[in-house]
Gaussian input, Z-matrix of N, CA and C with variables (Angstrom, degrees):
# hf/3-21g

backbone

0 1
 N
 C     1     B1
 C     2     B2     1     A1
 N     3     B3     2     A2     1     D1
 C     4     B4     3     A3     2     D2
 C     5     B5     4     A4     3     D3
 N     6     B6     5     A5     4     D4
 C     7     B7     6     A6     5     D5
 C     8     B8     7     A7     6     D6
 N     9     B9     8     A8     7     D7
 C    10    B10     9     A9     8     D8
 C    11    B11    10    A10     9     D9
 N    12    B12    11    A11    10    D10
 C    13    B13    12    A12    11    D11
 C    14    B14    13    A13    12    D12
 N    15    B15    14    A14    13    D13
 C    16    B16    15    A15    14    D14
 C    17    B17    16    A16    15    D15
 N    18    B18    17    A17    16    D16
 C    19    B19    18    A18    17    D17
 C    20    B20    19    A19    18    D18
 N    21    B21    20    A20    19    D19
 C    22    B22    21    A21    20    D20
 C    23    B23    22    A22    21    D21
 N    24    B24    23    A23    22    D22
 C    25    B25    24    A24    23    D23
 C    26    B26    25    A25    24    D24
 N    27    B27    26    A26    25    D25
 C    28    B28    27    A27    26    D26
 C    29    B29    28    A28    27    D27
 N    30    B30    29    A29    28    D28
 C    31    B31    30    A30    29    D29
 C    32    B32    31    A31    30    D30
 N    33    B33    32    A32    31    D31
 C    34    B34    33    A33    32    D32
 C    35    B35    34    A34    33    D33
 N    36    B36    35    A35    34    D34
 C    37    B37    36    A36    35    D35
 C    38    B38    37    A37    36    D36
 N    39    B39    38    A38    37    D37
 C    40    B40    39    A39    38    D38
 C    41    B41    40    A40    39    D39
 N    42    B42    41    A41    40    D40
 C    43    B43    42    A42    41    D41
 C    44    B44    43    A43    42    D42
 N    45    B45    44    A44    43    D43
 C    46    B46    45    A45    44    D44
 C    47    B47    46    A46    45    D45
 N    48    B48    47    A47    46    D46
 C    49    B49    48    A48    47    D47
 C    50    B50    49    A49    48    D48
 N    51    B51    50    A50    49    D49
 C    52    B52    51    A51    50    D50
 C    53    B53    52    A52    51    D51
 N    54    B54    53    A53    52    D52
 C    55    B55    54    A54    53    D53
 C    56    B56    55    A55    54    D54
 N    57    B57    56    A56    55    D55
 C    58    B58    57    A57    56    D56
 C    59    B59    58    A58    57    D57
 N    60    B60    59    A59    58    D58
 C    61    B61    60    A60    59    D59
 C    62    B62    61    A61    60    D60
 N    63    B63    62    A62    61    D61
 C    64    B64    63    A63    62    D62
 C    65    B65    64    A64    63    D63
 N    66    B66    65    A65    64    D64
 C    67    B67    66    A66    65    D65
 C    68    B68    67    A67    66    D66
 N    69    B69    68    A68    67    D67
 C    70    B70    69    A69    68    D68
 C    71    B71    70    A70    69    D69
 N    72    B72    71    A71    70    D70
 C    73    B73    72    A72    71    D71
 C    74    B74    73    A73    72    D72
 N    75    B75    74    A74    73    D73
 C    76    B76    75    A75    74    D74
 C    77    B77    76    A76    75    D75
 N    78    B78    77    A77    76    D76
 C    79    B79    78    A78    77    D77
 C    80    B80    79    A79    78    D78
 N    81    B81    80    A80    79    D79
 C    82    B82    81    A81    80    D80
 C    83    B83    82    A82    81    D81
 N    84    B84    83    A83    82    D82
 C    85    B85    84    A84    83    D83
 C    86    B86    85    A85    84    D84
 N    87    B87    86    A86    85    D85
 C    88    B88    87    A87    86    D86
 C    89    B89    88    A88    87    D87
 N    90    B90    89    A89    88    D88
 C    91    B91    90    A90    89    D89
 C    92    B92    91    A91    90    D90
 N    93    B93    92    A92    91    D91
 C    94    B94    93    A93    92    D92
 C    95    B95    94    A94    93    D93
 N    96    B96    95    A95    94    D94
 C    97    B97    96    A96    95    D95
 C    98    B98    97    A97    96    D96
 N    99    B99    98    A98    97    D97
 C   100   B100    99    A99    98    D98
 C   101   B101   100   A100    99    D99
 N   102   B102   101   A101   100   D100
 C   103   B103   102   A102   101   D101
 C   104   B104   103   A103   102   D102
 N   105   B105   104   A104   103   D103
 C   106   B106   105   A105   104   D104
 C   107   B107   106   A106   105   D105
 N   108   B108   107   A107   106   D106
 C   109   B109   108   A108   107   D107
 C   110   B110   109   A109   108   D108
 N   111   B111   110   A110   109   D109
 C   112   B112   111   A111   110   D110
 C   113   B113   112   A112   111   D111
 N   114   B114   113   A113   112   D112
 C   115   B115   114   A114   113   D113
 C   116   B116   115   A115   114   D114
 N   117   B117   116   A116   115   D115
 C   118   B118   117   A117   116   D116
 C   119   B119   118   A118   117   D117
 N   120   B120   119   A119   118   D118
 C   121   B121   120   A120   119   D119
 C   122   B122   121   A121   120   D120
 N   123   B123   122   A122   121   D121
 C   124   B124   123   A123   122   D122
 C   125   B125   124   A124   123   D123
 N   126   B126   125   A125   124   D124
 C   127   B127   126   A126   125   D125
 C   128   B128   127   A127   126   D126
 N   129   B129   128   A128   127   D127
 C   130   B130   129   A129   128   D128
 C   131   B131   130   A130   129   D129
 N   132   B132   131   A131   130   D130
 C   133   B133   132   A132   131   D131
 C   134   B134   133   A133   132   D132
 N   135   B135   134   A134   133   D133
 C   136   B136   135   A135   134   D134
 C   137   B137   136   A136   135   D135
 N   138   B138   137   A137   136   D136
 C   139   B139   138   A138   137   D137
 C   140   B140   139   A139   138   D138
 N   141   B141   140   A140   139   D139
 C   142   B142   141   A141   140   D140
 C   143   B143   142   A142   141   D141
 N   144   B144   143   A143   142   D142
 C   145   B145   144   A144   143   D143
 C   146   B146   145   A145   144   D144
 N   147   B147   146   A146   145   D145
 C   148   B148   147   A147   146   D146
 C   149   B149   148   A148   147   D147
 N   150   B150   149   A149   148   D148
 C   151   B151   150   A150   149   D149
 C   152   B152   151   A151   150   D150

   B1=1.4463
   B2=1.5329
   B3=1.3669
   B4=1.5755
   B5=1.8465
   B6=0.9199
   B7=1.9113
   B8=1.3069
   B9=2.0260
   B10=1.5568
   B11=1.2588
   B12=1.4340
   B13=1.4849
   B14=1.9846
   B15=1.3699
   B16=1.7868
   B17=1.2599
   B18=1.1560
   B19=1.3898
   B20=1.5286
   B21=1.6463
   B22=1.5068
   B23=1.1008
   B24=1.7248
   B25=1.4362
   B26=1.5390
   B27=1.6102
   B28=1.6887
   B29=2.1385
   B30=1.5083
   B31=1.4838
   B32=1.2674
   B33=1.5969
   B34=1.4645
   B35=1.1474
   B36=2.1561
   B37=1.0937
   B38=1.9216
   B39=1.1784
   B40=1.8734
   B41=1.2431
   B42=1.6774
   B43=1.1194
   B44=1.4350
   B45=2.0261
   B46=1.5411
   B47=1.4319
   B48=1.2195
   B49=2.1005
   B50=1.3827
   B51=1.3209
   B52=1.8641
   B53=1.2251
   B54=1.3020
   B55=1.9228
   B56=1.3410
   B57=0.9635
   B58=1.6733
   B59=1.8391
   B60=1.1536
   B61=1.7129
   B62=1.3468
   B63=1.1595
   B64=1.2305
   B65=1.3620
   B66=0.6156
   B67=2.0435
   B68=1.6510
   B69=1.8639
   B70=1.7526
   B71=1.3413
   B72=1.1987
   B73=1.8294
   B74=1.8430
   B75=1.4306
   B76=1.3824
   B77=1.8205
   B78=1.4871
   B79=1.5566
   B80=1.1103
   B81=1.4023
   B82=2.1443
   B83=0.8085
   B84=1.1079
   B85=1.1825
   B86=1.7860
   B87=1.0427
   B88=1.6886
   B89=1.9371
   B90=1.0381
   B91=1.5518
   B92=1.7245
   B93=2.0040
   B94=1.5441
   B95=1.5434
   B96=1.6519
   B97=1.8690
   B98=1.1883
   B99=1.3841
   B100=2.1909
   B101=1.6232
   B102=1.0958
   B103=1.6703
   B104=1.2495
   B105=1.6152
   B106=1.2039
   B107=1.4217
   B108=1.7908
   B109=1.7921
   B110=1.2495
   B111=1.8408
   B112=1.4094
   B113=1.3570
   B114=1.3062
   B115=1.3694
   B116=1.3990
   B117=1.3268
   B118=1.4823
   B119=1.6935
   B120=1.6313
   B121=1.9056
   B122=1.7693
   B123=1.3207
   B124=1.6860
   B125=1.6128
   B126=1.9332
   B127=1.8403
   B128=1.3946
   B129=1.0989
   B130=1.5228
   B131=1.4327
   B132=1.8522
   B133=1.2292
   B134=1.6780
   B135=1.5468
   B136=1.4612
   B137=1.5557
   B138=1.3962
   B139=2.0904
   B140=1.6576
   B141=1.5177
   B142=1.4008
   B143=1.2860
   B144=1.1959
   B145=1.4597
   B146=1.8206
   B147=1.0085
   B148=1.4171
   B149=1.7061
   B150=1.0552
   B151=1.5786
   B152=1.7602
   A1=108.38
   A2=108.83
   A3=105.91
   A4=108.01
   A5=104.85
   A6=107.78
   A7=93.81
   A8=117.56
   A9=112.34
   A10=104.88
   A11=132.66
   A12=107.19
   A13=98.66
   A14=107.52
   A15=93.86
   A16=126.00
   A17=118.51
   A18=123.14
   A19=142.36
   A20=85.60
   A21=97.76
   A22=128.65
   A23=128.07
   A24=116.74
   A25=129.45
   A26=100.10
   A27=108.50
   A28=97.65
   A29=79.84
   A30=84.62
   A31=123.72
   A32=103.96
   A33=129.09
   A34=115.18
   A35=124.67
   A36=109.68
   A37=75.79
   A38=113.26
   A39=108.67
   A40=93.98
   A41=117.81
   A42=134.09
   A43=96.94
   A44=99.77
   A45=94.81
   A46=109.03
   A47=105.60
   A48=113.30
   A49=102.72
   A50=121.70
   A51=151.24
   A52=109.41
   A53=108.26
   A54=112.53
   A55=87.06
   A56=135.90
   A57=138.97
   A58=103.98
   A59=85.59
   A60=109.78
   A61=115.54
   A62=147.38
   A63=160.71
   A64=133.84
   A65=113.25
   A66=100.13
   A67=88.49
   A68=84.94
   A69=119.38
   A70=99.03
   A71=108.33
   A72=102.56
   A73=91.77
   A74=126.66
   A75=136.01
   A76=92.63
   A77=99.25
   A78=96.69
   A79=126.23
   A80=117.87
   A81=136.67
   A82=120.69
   A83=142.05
   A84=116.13
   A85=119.70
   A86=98.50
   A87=108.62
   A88=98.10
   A89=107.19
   A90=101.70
   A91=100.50
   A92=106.84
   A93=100.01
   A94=104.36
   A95=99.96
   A96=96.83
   A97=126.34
   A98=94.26
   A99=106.65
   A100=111.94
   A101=99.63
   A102=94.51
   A103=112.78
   A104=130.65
   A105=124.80
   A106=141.46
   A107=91.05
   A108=118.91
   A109=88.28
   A110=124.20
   A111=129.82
   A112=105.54
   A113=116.96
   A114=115.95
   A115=116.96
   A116=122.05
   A117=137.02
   A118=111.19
   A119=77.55
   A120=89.57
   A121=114.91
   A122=91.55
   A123=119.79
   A124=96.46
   A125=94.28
   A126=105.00
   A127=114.99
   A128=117.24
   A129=125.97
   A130=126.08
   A131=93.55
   A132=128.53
   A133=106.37
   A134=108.57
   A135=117.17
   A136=104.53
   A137=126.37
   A138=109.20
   A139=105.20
   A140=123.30
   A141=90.73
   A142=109.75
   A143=137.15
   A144=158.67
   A145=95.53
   A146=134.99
   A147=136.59
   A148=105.97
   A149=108.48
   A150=111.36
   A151=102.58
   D1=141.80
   D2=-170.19
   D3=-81.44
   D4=174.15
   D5=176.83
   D6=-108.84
   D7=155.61
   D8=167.34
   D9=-48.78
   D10=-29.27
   D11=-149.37
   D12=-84.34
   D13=-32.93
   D14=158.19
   D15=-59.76
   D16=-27.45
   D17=161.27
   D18=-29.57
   D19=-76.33
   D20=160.77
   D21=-84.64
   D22=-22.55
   D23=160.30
   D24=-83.20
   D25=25.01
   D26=173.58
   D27=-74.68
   D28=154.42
   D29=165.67
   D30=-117.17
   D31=146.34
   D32=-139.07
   D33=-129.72
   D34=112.75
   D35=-139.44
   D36=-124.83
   D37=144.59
   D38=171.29
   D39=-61.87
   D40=-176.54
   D41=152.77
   D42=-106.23
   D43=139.39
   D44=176.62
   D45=-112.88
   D46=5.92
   D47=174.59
   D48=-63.73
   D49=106.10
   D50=145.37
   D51=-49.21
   D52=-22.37
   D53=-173.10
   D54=-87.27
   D55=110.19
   D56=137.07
   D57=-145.44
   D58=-176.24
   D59=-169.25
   D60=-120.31
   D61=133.11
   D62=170.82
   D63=-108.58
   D64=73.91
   D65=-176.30
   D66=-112.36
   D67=140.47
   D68=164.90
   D69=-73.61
   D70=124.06
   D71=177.35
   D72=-119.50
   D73=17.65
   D74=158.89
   D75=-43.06
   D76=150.06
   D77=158.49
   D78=68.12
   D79=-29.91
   D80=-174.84
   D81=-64.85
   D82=161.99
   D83=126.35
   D84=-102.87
   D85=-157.35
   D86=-163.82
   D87=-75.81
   D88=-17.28
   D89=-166.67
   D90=-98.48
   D91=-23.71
   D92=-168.74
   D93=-88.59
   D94=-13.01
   D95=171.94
   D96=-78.78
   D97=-33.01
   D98=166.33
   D99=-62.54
   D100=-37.83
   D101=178.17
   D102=-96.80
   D103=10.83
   D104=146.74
   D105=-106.48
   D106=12.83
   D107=177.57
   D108=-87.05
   D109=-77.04
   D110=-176.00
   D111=-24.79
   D112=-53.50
   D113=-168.83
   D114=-49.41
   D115=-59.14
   D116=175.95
   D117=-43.50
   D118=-65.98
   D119=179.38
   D120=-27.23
   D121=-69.08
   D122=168.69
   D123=-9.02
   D124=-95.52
   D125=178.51
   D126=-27.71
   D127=-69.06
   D128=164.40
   D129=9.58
   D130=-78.23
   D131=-176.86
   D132=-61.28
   D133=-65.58
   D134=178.85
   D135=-48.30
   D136=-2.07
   D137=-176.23
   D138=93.77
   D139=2.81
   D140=175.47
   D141=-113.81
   D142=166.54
   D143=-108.21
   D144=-132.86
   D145=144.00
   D146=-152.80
   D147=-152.08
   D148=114.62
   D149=-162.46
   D150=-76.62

């Protein structure tokens, strides 16, 4: 098990990939977030560009 002090003197790189995906699954349910991943995926797939 590490100690804080490995902890905080680990080194720590951001992630700089912009390409990711997000969905609010607040409020959803499990079936309106699956059908709003597919959805994305979909665009994706077809070539278009996803803010």
């Amino acid at each position: 098990m590490p100690t804080w002090q490995h902890v905080i003197e680990r080194e720590y790189h951001e992630w700089q990939d912009n390409n990711r995906l997000v969905i609010d699954t607040a409020g959803k349910t499990i079936e309106q977030s699956q059908k709003e991943l597919i959805s994305v995926l979909e665009l994706e797939h077809q070539g278009f560009v996803t803010a």
